[in-house]
C-alpha positions in Angstrom: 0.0 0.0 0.0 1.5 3.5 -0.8 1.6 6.3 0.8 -1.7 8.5 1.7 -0.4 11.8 0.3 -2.7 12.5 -2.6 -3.0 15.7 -1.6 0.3 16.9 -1.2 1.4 15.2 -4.7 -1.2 16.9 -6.8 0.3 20.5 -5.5 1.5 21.8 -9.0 5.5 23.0 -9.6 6.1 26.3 -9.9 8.5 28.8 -11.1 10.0 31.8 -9.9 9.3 34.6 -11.5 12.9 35.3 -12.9 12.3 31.8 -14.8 14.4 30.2 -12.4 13.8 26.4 -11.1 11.4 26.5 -8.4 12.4 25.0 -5.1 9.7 23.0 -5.2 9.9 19.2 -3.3 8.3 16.2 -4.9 6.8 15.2 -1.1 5.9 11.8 -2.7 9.6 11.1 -2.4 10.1 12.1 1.2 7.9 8.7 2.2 8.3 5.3 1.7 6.0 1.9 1.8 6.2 1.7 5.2 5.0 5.6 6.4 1.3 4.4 6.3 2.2 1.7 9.3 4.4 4.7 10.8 1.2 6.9 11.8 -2.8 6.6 12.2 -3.7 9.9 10.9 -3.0 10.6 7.1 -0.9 13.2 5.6 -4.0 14.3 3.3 -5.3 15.4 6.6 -2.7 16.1 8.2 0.0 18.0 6.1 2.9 17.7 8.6 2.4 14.3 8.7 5.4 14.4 5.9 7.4 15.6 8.2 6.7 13.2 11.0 7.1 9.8 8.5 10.5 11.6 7.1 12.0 12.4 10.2 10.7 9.1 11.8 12.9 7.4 9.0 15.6 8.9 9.0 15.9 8.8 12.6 15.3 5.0 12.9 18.9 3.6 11.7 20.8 6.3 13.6 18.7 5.3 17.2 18.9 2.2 16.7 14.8 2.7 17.6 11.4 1.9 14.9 10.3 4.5 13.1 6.2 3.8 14.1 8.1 4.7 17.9 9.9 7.9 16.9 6.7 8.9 15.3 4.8 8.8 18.1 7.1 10.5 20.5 7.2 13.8 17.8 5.5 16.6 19.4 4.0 19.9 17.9 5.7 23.0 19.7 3.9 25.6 22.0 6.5 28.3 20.5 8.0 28.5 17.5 11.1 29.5 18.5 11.1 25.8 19.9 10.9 24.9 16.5 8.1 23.2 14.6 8.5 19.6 15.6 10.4 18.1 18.9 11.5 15.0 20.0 12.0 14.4 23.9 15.4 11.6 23.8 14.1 10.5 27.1 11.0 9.4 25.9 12.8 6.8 23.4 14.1 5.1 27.1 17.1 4.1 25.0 19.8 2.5 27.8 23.2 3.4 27.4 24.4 7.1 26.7 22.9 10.3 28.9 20.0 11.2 26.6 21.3 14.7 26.3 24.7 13.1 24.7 22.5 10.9 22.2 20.9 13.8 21.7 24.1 15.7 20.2 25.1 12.2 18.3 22.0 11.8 17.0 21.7 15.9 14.9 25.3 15.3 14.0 24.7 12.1 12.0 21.8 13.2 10.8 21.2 13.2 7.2 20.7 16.3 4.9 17.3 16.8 4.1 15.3 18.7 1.5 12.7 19.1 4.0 14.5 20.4 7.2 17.1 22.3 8.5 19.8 20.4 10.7 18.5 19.2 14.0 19.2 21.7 16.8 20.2 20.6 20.5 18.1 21.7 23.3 19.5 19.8 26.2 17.3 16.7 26.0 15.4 17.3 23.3 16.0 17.7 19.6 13.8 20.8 17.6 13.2 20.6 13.6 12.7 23.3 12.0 11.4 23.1 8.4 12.9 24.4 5.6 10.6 27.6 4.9 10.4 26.9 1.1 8.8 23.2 0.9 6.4 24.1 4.0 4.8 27.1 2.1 4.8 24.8 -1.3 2.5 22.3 1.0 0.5 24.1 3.3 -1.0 26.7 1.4 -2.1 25.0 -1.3 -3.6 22.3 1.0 -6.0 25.1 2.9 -6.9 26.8 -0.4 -8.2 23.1 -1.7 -9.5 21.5 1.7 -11.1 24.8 3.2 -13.5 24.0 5.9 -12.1 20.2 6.3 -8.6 21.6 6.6 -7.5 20.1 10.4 -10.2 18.0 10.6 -9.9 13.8 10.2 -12.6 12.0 9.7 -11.1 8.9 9.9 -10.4 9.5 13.7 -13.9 8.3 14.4 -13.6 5.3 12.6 -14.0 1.7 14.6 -11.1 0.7 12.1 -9.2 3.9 11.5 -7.8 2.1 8.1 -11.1 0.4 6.9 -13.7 3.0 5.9 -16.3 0.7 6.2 -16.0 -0.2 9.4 -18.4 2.7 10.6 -18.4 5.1 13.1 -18.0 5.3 16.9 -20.9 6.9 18.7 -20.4 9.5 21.5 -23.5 10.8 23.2 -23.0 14.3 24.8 -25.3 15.6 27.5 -25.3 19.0 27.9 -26.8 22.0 29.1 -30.0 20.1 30.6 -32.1 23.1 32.0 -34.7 22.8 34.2 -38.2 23.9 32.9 -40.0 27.0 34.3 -36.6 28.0 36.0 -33.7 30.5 34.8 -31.6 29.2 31.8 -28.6 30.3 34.6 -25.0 30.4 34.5 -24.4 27.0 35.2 -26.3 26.0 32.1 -24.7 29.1 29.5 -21.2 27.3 30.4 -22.9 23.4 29.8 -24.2 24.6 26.8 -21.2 26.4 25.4 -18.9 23.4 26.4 -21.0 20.5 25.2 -21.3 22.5 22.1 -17.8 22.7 21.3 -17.3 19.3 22.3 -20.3 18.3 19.9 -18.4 20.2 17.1 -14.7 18.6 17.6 -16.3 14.5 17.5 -18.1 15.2 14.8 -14.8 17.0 13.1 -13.2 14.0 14.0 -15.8 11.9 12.0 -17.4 10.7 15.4 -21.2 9.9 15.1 -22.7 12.1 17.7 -25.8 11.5 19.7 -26.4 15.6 21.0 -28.9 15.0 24.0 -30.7 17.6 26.0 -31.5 15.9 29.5 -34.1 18.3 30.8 -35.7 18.6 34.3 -39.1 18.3 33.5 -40.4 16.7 36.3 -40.7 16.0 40.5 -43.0 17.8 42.8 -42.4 21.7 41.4 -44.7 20.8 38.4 -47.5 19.8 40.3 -46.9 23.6 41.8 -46.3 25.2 38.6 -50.2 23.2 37.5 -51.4 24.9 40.4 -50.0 28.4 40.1 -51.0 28.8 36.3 -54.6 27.9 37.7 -54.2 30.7 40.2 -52.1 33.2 38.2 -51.6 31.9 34.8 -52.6 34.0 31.4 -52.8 32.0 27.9 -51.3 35.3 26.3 -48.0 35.3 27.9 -47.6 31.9 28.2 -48.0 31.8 24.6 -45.4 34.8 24.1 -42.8 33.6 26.7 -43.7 30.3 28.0 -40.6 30.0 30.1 -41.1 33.8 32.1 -44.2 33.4 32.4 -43.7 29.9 34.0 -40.8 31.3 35.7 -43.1 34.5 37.3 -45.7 32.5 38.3 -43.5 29.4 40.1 -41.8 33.0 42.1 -45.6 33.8 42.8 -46.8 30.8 44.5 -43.2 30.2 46.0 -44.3 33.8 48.0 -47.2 31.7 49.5 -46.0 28.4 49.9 -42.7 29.3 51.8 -43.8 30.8 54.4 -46.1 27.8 54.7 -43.8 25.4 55.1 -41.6 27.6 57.5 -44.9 27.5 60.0 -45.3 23.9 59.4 -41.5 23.4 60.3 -42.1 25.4 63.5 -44.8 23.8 64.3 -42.8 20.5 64.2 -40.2 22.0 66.2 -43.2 22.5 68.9 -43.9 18.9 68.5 -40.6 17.9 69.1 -40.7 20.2 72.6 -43.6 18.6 73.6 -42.8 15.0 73.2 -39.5 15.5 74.8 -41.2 17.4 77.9 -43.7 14.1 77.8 -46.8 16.7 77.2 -49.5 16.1 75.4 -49.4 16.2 71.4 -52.9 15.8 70.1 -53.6 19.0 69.1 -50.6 19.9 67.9 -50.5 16.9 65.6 -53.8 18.0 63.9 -53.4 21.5 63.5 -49.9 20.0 61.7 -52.0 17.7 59.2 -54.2 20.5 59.4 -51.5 23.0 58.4 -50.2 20.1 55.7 -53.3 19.2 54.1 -54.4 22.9 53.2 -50.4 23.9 51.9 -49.5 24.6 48.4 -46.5 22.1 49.0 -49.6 19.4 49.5 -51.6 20.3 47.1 -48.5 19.9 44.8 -47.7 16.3 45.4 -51.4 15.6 44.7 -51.4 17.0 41.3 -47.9 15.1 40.7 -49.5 11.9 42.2 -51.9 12.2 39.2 -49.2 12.8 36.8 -47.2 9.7 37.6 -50.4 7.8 37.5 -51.0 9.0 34.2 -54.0 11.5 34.3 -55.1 12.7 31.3 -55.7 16.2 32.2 -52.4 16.7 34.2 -50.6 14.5 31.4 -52.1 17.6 29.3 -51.2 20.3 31.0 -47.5 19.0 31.8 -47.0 18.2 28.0 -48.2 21.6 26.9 -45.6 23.1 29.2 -42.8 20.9 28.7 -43.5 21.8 24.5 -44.2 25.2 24.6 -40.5 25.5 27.1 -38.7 23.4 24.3 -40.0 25.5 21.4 -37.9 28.5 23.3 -35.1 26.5 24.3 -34.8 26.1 20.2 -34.9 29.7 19.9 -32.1 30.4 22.5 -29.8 27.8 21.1 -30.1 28.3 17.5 -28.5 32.0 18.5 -25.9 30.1 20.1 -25.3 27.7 16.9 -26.7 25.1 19.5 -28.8 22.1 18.1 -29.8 18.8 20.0 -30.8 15.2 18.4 -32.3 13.9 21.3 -34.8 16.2 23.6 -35.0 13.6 26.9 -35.5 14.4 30.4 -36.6 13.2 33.8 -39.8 12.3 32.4 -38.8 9.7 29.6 -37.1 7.2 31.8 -39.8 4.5 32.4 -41.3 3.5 35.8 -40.1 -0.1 34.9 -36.3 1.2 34.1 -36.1 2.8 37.4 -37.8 -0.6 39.5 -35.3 -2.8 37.7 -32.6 -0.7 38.7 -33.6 -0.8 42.6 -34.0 -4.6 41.7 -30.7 -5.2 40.4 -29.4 -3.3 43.3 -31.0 -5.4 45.4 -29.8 -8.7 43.8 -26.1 -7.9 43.9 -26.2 -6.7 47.8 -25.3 -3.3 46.4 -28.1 -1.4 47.8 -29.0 -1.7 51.6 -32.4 -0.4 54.0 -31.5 2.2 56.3 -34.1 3.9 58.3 -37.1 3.3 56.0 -35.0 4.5 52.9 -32.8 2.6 50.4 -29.5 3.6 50.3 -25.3 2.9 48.5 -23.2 3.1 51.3 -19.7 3.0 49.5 -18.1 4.0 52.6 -17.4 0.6 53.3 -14.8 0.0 51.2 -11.7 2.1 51.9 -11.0 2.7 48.0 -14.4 4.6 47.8 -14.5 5.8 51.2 -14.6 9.5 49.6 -18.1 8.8 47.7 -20.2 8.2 50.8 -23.3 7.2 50.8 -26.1 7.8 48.0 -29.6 7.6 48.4 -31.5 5.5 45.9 -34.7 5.6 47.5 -36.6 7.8 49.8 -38.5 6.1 53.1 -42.2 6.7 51.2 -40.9 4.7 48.1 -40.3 7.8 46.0 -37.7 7.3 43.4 -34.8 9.9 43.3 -32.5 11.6 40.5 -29.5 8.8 41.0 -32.8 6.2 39.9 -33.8 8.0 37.2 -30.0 8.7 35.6 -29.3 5.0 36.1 -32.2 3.9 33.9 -31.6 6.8 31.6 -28.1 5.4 31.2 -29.0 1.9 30.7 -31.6 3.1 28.5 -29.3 4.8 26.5 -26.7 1.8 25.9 -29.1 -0.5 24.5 -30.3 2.6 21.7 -27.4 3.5 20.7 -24.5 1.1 21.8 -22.2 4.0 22.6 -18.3 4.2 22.5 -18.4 7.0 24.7 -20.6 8.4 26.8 -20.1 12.6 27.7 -22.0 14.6 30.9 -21.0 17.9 30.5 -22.0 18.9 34.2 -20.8 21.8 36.8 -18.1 20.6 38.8 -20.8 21.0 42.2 -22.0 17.7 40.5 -18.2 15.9 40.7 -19.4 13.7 44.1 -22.5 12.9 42.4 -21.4 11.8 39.2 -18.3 9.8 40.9 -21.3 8.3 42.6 -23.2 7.0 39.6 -20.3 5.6 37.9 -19.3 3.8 40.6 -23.1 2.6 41.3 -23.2 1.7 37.8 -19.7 -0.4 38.2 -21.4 -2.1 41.3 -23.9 -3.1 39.0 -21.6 -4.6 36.8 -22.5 -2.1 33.7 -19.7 -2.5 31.8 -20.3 0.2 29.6 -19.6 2.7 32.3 -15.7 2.6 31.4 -17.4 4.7 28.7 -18.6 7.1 30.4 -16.9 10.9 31.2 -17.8 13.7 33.1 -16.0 16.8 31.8 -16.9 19.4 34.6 -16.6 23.3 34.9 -16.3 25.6 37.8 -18.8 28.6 38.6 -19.3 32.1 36.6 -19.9 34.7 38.8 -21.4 38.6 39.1 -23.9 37.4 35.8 -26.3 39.6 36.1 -28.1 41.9 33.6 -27.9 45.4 33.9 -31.1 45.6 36.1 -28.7 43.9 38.4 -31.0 40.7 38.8 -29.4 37.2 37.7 -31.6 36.3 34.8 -32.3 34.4 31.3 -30.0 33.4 29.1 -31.8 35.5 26.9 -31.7 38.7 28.7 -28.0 38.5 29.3 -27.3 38.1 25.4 -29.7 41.2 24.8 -27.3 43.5 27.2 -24.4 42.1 25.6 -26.1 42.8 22.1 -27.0 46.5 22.9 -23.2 46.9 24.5 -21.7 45.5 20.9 -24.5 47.9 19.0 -23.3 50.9 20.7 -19.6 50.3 20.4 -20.6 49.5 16.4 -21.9 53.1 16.5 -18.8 55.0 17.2 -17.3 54.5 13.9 -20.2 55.8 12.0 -18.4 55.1 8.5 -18.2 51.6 9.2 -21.5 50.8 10.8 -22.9 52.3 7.5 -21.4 49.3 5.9 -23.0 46.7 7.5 -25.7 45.4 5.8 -27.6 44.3 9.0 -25.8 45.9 11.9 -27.9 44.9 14.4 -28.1 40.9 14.0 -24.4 41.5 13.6 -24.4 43.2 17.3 -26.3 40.0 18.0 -23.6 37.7 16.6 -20.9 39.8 17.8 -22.3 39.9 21.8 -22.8 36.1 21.6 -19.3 35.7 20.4 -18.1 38.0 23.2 -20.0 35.9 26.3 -18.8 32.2 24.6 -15.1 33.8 24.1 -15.1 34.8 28.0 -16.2 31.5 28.9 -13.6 29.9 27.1 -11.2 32.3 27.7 -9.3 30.1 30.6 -9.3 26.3 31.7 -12.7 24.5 32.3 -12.4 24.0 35.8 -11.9 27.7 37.0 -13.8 30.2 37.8 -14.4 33.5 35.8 -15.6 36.8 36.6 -18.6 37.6 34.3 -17.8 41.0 33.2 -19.9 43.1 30.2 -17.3 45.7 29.8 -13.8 43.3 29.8 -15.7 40.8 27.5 -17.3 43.9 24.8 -13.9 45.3 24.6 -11.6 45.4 21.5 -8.6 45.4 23.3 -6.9 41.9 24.5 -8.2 38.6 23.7 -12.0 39.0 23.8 -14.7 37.5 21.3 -14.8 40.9 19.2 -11.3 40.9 18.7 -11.6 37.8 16.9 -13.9 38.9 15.1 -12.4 42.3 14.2 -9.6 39.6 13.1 -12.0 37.9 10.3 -13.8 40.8 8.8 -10.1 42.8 8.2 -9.3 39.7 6.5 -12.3 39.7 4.4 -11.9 43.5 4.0 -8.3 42.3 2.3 -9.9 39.9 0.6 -13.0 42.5 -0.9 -10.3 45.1 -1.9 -7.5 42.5 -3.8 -10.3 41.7 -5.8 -8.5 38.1 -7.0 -10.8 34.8 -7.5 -9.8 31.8 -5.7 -8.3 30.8 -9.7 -5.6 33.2 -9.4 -5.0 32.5 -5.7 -4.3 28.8 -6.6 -1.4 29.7 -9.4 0.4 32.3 -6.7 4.7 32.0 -7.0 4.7 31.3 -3.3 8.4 31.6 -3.5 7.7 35.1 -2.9 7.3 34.7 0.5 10.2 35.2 1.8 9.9 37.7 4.7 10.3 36.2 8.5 6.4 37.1 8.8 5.0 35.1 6.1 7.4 32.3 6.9 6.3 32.1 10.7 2.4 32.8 9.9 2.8 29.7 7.6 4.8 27.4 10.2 1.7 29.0 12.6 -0.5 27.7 10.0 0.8 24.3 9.6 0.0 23.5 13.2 -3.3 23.5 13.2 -4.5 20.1 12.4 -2.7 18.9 15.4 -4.1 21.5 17.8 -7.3 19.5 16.7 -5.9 16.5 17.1 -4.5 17.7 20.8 -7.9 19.2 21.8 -9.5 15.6 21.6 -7.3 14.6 24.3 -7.4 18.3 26.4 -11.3 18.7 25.9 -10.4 22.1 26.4 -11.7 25.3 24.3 -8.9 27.1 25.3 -6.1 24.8 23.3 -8.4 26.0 20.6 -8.7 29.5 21.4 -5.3 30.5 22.3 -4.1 29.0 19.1 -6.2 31.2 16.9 -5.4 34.3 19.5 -1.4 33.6 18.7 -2.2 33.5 14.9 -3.9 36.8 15.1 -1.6 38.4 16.3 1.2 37.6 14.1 -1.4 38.4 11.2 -2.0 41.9 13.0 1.9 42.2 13.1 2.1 41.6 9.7 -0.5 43.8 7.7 2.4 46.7 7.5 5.1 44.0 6.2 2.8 42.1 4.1 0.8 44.7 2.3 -1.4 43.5 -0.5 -2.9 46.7 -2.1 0.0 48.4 -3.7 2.3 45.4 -4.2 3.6 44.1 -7.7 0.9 41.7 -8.9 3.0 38.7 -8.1 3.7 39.4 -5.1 0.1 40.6 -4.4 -1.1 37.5 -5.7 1.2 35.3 -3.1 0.1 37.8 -0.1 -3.4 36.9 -0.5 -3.0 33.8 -1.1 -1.3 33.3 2.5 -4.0 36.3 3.9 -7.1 33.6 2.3 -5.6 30.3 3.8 -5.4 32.4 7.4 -8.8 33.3 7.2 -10.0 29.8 6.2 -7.9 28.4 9.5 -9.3 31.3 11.5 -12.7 30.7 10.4 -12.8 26.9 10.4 -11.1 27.5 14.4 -14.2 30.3 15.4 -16.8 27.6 13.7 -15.3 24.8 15.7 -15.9 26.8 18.6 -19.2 27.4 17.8 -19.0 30.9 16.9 -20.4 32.5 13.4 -17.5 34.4 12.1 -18.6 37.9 10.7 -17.1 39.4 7.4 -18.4 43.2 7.8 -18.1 44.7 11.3 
């Protein structure tokens, strides 16, 4: 079998424009038979894969090591001046010489290349650098044909990475999973935005993905919602905002029934007295029931006694809010370039899942009685001491959340037979989540080895500018206006934009999901209007300032994508084309090391570092002006940056603008 580099040999030869030999490299030459068992990704993806197979190769004789090993020990650099491919000697575990004196050996004897400079000697490690020549010659042609599927690998998601038949793996991501008639709140903006992106890099990796909205649509607070739409409810704003209005009326009967409940606990309180001073408790124990039977809290669990049991009326009114909700949720999300396969919930998980469960619980001595309840008590062994002890089953009978997501889960392996199983969930959640899996183990459900939580810590201050903590879609009005009014200062330009306020929309929603993914998952940010709107540092509107000058350069070279194609890239000479081309080159394996980060941010601060060399570069680089050649190999290299940039904002799940 040859090797995969179809793309790389179809790259046509060209000359200099003194009619001078090109320096162009035949890259079919640099790989032999054996470079398609040296890696699992393929250089028609993957570009730089070249490079790996040729240094891999000629590394092998002179280590003494396989070329598949060197291969997978080459690493992609954080800087350049690193170079654009190292190798840490250590790694190799090669006994005999200190690593840092194989090291020297090793870039002495190795071989001239048409590809690379000589190997330089970092203590430990030996950095390649690429010869600037051949690397422009391959990667620029390979954005301008690939576009959108430049970085991306398909066959990543394979069962059988070199058999195309072999099908897909399946990942189901959970994400976002608000609760209906409540505030879409901060905990569920970062969910969503996560589970989003994560949704985005699978599928760019040719994963099958099952997106799944697990909604809390059900328990006790819908019986009070029933109740308060009786009491408060209007058919016109239910129909206009279903989720405020369900919201406003849940806060109104909340008003009565709280204060309920804190007289029924004080009246307990008096029971307790009274019992422990031996008095009598009669009375007090009917005006309790009394106090009980007449409560909103009461009248609650009636009307969800009737749902469970499958009344037709409350079935009715339940679905109508649940739909209604949805229809919104669609709304919000299709702003966010959010979409969901699978609507599921609390709700969908079958009376007969959740029994089997407690029985299977049972039946392997996992699940114990303690005080009228059911409980896990994983306690007892010292390895999952930390867990403690999860309630399965309240002392009425009720079924709990941990019930419901174990049938949901089970559920969900016999649909879809799942390779990998995602719950994008707050990191409050960690204890309960380390808690299911290891139920689930207990249980002897294989499949959980499948299954991931990828937590995220707490935004705080999100507020509108009412100063009340809100909607989703209130906060991305704010930030809308904010974007609008800094459009506004530059009057010339706003008069360009065709639709400058759904652009204000785009550009405020890019703005709040840049902040989010601004640092590491796990930490905690500072929600902040003014930082996030700005221009100035790393924000979402910086980004997108980044595109639309790029498409401005684009608008005013006036040259088709024909002309781009049969650029003299030899022109490129200067340090800052070279560099924005090595920058350029990386960005297949920043996908490719995203997979294994799950991190936005590898993502993000990639495309930050490459806009700032382009914004660097503009006064070196100039296209309007140039000599047509030269012009013609500028925008060539301007186009494939905007293609990477765009195809990084999209994986992101941002809409890149072009006018701004």
């Amino acid at each position: 079998m040859a090797a995969q580099v179809q793309d790389v040999d179809s790259l046509p030869s060209r000359s200099k424009a003194n009619g001078e030999e090109s320096a162009s490299i035949d890259f079919s030459q640099t790989t032999s038979e054996s470079a398609v068992n040296v890696h699992a990704s393929f250089t028609a993806i993957n570009p730089v894969d070249v490079y790996r197979t040729h240094i891999s190769e000629a590394l092998a004789p002179i280590a003494g090591v396989a070329a598949a090993e060197i291969y997978q020990k080459l690493q992609w650099t954080q800087t350049q001046d690193k170079g654009d491919l190292t190798l840490a000697v250590p790694a190799l575990r090669i006994k005999g010489k200190k690593p840092n004196e194989q090291a020297a050996e090793w870039a002495q004897r190795f071989p001239y290349s048409d590809l690379l400079k000589s190997p330089t000697v970092a203590g430990t490690f030996l950095q390649f650098f690429f010869k600037s020549a051949p690397l422009t010659e391959l990667i620029i042609p390979s954005i301008l044909k690939e576009k959108a599927t430049y970085g991306t690998n398909a066959r990543l998601g394979l069962r059988n990475p070199s058999d195309i038949s072999s099908g897909k793996k399946v990942v189901i991501i959970e994400f976002s999973s608000p609760n209906i008639a409540k505030p879409f709140h901060a905990g569920h903006l970062r969910s969503t935005i996560i589970g989003g992106f994560l949704a985005n890099l699978y599928e760019a990796a040719g994963w099958k993905v099952i997106r799944t909205n697990y909604l809390g649509d059900w328990g006790r607070q819908f019986g009070l919602l029933a109740n308060a739409f009786e009491l408060y409810g209007s058919e016109e704003k239910l129909e206009k905002d279903p989720i405020g209005h369900l919201f406003d009326i849940y806060v109104q009967i909340n008003k009565i029934s709280s204060p309920e409940e804190d007289e029924i606990k004080q009246k307990k309180e008096e029971l307790l007295q009274a019992q422990a001073s031996k008095e009598d408790t009669v009375a007090i124990e009917r005006e309790i029931e009394a106090l009980v039977a007449k409560s909103q809290n009461e009248k609650a669990r009636q009307y969800f006694k009737k749902l469970e049991s499958g009344d037709p009326d409350a079935r009715a009114v339940w679905a109508r809010f649940r739909d209604l909700s949805i229809d919104k949720y669609k709304q919000t999300y299709a702003r966010l370039n959010i979409r969901y396969d699978v609507y599921s919930g609390e709700s969908q998980v079958e009376k007969k899942r959740m029994d089997d469960a407690a029985e299977r619980l049972k039946e392997r001595g996992v699940s114990e009685e303690s005080q009228g309840a059911v409980i896990v008590d994983l306690t007892k062994d010292p390895k999952t001491k930390k867990l403690g002890k999860a309630l399965v089953q309240k002392s009425d009978g009720s079924s709990l959340y941990l019930t419901r997501d174990i049938g949901e889960a089970v559920k969900r392996e016999e649909i879809y037979r799942f390779d990998k199983m995602i719950y994008v969930v707050a990191s409050q959640q960690d204890l309960y989540l380390a808690q299911l899996f290891k139920i689930l183990e207990l249980m002897g459900h294989e499949f959980v080895e499948k299954c991931q939580h990828i937590n995220f810590g707490m935004v705080l201050g999100m507020s509108t500018r009412k100063g009340t903590v809100k909607f989703l879609d209130d906060i991305l009005r704010d930030v809308g206006e904010k974007m609008h009014e800094v459009m506004q200062r530059n009057q010339a330009k706003y008069e360009q934009v065709g639709n400058p306020e759904q652009t204000a929309d785009i550009l405020g929603i890019t703005a709040v999901m840049v902040q989010d993914m601004t640092g590491k998952r796990i930490n905690n940010y500072e929600f902040s209007l003014d930082r996030m709107t700005s221009f100035e540092g790393d924000t979402g509107p910086y980004l997108q300032y980044a595109h639309a000058r790029l498409c401005s350069i684009t608008r005013k070279a006036g040259l088709s994508s024909t002309e781009l194609e049969s650029a003299n890239l030899s022109l490129l000479q200067e340090p800052h084309a070279i560099n924005l081309v090595r920058a350029l080159s990386q960005w297949p394996d920043v996908v490719l090391n995203t997979l294994k980060t799950n991190e936005p941010v590898t993502v993000l601060s990639y495309l930050f570092k490459m806009t700032h060399m382009l914004s660097s570069s503009y006064d070196v680089l100039k296209v309007v002006g140039s000599e047509p050649d030269v012009k013609k190999a500028r925008m060539a290299l301007y186009e494939a940056a905007r293609q990477v940039l765009n195809n990084g904002m999209r994986l992101l799940g941002l809409s890149p603008v072009e006018r701004m």
